[in-house]
C-alpha positions as YAML, in Angstrom:
chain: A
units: angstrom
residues:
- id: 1
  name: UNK
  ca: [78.29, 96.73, 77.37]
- id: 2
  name: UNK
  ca: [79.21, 99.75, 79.67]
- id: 3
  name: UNK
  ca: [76.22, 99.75, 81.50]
- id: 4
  name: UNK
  ca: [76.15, 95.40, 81.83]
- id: 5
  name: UNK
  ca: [79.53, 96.51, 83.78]
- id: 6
  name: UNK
  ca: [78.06, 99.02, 85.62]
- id: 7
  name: UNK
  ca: [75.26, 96.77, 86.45]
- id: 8
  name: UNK
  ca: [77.94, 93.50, 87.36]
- id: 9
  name: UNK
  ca: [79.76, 96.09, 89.56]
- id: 10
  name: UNK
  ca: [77.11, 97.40, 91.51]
- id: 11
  name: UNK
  ca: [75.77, 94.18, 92.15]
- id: 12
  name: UNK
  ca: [78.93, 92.73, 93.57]
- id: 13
  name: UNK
  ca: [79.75, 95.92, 95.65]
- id: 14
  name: UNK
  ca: [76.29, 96.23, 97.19]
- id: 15
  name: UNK
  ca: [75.14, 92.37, 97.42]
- id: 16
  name: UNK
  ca: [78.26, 90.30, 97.17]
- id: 17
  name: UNK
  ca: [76.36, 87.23, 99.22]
- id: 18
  name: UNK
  ca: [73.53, 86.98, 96.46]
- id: 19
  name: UNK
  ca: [76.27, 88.25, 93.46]
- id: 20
  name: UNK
  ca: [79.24, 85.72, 94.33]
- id: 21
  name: UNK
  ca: [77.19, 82.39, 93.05]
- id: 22
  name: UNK
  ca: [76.26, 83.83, 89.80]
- id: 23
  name: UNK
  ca: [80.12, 84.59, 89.14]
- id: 24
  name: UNK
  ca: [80.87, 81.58, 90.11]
- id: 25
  name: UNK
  ca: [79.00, 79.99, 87.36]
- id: 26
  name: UNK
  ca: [80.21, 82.49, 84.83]
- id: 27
  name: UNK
  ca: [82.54, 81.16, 81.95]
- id: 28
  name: UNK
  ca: [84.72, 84.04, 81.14]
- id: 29
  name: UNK
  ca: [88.82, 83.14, 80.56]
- id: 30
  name: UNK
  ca: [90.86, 84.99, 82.43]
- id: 31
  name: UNK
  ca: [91.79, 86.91, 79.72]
- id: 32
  name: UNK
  ca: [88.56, 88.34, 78.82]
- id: 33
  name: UNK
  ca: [87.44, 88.90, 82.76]
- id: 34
  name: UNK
  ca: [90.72, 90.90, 82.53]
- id: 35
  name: UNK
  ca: [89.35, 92.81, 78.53]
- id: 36
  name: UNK
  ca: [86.02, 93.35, 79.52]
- id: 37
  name: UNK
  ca: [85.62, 93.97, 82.91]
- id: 38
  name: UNK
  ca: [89.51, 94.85, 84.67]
- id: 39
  name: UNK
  ca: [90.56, 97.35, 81.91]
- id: 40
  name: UNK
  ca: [87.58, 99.48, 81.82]
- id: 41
  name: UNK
  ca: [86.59, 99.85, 85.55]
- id: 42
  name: UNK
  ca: [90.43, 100.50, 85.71]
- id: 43
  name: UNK
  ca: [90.13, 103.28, 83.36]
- id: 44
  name: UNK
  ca: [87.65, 105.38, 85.75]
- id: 45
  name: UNK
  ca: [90.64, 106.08, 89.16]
- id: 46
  name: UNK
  ca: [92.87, 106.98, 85.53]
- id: 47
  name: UNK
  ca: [90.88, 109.22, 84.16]
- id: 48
  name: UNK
  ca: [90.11, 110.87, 87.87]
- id: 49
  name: UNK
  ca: [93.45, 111.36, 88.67]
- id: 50
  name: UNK
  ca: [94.21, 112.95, 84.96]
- id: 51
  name: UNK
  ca: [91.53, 115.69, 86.02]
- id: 52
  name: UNK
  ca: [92.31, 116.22, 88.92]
- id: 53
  name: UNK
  ca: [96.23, 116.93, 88.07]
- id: 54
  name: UNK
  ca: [94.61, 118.92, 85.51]
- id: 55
  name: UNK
  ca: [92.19, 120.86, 87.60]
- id: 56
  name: UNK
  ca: [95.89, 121.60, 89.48]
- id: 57
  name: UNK
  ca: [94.83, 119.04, 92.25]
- id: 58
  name: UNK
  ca: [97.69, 117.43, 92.22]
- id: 59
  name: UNK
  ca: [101.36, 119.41, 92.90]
- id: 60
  name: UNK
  ca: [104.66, 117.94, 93.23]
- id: 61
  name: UNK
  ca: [106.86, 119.62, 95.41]
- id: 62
  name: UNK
  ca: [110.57, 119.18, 95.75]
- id: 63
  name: UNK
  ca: [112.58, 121.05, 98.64]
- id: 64
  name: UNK
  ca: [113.19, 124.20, 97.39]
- id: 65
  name: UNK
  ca: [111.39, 123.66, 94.67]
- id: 66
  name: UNK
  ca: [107.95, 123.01, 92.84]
- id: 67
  name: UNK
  ca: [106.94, 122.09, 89.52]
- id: 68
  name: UNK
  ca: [103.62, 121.41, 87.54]
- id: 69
  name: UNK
  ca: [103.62, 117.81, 86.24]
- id: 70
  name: UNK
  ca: [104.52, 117.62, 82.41]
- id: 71
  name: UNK
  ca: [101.29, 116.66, 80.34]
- id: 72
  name: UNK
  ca: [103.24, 113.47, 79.12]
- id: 73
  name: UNK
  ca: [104.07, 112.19, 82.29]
- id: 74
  name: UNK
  ca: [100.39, 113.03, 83.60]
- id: 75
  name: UNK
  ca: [99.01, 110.64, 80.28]
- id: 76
  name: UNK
  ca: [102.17, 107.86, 81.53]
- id: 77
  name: UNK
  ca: [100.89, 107.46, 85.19]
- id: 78
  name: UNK
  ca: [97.44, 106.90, 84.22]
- id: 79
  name: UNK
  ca: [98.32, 104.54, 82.07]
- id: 80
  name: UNK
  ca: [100.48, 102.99, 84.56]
- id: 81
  name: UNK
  ca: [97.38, 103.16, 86.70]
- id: 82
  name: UNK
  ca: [95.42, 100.51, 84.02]
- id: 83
  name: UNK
  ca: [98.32, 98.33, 83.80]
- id: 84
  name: UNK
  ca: [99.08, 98.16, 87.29]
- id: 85
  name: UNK
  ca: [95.45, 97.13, 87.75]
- id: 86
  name: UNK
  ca: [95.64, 94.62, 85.26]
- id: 87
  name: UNK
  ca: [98.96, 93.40, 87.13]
- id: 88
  name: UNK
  ca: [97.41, 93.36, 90.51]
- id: 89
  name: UNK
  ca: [94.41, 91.53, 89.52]
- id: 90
  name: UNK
  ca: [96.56, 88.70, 87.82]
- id: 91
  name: UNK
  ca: [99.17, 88.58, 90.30]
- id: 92
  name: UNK
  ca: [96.47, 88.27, 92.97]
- id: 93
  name: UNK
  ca: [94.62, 85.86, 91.10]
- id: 94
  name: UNK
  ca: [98.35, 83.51, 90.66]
- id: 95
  name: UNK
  ca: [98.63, 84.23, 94.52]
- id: 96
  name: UNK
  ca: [94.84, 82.49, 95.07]
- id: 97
  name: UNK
  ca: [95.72, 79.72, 92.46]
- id: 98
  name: UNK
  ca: [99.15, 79.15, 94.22]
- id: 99
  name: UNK
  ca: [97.45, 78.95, 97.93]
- id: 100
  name: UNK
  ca: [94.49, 76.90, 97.36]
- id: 101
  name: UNK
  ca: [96.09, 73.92, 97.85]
- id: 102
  name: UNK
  ca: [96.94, 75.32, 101.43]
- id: 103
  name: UNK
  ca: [93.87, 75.99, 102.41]
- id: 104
  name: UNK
  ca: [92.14, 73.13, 101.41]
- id: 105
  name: UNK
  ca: [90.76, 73.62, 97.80]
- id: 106
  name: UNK
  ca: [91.31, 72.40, 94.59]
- id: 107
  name: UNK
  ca: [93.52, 75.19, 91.91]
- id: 108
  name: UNK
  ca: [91.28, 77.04, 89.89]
- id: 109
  name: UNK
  ca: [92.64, 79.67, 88.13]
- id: 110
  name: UNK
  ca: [89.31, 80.95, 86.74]
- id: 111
  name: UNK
  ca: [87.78, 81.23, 89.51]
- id: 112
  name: UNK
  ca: [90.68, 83.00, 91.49]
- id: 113
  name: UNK
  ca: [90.38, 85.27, 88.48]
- id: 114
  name: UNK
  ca: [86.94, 85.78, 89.39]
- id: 115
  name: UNK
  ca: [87.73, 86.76, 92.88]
- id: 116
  name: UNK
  ca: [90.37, 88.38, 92.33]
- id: 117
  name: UNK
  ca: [88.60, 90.85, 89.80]
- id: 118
  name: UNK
  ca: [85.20, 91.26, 91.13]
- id: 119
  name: UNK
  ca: [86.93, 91.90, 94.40]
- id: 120
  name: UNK
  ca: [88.84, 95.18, 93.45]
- id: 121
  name: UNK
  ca: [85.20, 96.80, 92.32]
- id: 122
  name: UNK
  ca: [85.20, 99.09, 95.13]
- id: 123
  name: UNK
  ca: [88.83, 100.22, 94.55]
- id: 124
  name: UNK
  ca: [87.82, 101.02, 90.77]
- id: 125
  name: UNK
  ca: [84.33, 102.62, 91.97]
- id: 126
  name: UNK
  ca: [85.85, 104.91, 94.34]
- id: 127
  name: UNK
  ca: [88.52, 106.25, 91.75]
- id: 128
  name: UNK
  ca: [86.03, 109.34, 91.02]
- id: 129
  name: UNK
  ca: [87.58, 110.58, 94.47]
- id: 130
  name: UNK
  ca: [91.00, 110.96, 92.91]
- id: 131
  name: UNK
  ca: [89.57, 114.16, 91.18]
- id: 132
  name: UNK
  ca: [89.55, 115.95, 94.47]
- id: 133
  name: UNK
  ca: [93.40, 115.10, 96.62]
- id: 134
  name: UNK
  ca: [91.60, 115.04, 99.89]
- id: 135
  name: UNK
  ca: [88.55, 112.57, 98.96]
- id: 136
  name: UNK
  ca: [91.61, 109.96, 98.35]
- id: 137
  name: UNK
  ca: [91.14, 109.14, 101.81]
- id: 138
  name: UNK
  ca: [87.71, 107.43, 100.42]
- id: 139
  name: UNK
  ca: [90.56, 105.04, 98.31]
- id: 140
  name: UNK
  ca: [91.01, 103.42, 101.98]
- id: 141
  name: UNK
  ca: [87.57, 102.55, 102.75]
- id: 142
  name: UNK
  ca: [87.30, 101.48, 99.12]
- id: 143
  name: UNK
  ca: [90.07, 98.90, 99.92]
- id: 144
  name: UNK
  ca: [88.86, 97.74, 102.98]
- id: 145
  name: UNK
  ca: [85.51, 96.67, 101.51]
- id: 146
  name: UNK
  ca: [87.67, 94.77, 98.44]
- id: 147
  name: UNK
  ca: [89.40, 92.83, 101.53]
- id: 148
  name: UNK
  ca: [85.63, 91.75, 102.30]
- id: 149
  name: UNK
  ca: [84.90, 90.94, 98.91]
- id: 150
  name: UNK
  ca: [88.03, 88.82, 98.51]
- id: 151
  name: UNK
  ca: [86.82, 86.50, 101.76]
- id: 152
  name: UNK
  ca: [83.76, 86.28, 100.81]
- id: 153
  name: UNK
  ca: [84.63, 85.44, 97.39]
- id: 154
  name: UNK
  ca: [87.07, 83.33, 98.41]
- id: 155
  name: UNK
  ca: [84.38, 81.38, 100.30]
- id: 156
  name: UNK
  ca: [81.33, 81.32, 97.43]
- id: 157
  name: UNK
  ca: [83.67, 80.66, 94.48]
- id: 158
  name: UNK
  ca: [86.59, 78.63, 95.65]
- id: 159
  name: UNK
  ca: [84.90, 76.98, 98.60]
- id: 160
  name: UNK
  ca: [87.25, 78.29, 101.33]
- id: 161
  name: UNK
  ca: [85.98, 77.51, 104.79]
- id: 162
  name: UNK
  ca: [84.84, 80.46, 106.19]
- id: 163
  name: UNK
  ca: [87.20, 80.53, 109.51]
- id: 164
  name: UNK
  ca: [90.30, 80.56, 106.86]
- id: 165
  name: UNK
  ca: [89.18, 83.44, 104.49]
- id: 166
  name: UNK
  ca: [90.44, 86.27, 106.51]
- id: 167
  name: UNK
  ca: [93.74, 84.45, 106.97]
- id: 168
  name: UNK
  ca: [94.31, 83.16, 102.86]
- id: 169
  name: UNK
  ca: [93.50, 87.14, 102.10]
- id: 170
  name: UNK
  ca: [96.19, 88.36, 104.11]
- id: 171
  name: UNK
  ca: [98.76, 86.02, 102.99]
- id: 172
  name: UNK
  ca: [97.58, 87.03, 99.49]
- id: 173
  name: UNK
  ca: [97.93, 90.41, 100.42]
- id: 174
  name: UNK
  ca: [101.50, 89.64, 101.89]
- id: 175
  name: UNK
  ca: [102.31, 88.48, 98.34]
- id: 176
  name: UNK
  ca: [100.70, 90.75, 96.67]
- id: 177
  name: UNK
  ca: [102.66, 94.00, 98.24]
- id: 178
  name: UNK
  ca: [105.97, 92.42, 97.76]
- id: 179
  name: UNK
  ca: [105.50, 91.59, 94.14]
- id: 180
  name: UNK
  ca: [104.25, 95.08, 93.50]
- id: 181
  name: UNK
  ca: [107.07, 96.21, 95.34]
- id: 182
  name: UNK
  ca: [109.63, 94.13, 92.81]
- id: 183
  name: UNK
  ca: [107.31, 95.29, 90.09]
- id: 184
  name: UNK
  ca: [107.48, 98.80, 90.82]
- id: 185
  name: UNK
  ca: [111.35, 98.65, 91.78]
- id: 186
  name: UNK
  ca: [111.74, 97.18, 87.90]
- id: 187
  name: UNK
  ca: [109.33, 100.43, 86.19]
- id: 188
  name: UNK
  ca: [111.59, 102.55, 88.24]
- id: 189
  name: UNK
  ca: [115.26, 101.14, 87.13]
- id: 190
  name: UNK
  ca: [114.01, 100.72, 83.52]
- id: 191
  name: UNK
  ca: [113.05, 104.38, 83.64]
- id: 192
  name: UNK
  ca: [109.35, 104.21, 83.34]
- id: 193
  name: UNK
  ca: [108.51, 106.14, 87.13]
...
């Protein structure tokens, strides 16, 4: 199974063009697109960033003062790293059902699943560079190349004409910041960051 992931996300990060119209055809719910494919690729920029806070990468520092990070909150924010993937990938995937209609396609929620998903590959791939603080920069380039996967996918899976894809993807991402935003604000008064 690991290595029919590895294989899926290569594919779509290297060739999305020739990739996108065998997803398309895939039958996977939602929910296991999200089990078998969202939670493990998320698990690789979690388990980068817990070595590289323990490697002593990582170092909060308060005016005046500086502190290692407790083992238990290290173990929390990686966690928080799969769940917040699993969140962004839904959320984005509501945002693409909720558009569609805008952009002249039919709702599809599997599909926007789809794109949604396969799209944040590169952000998952490139998680390896948390290990090492200043490779993060990498993380931007990573999420540039998703913004190309989520147009193109947009336009192979849910038949988006190709002069609105840029345009759908930044509303989406428009969304997508302000419900993380809300999201995070909620973790933060219910004490979880």
């Amino acid at each position: 199974m690991i290595l029919a992931i590895a294989r899926r996300a290569w594919s779509v990060a290297s060739r999305p063009r020739e990739t996108w119209p065998s997803i398309a055809a895939e039958r996977l719910t939602p929910l296991a697109l999200l089990l078998v494919y969202v939670v493990p690729l998320s698990l690789i920029p979690a388990v980068a960033w817990i070595i590289g806070v323990l490697r002593g990468g990582y170092y909060i520092v308060i005016p005046g003062f500086g502190e290692n990070v407790p083992l238990e909150r290290i173990f929390t924010a990686a966690a928080l790293v799969v769940v917040a993937s699993v969140f962004s990938v839904s959320v984005l995937a509501g945002v693409f059902w909720l558009l569609a209609p805008l952009y002249g396609v039919r709702r599809n929620i599997r599909d926007a699943f789809k794109v949604a998903a396969y799209g944040t590959t590169p952000m998952w791939i490139a998680g390896p560079a948390l290990i090492i603080p200043v490779l993060t920069l990498a993380m931007a380039a990573a999420t540039l190349h998703s913004l190309y996967l989520y147009v193109s996918g947009l336009e192979d899976v849910l038949g988006v004409s190709p002069s609105d894809g840029a345009e759908f993807v930044g509303v989406a991402m428009v969304c997508l910041i302000a419900l993380s935003i809300l999201f995070g604000a909620a973790l933060s008064r219910w004490g979880v960051l």
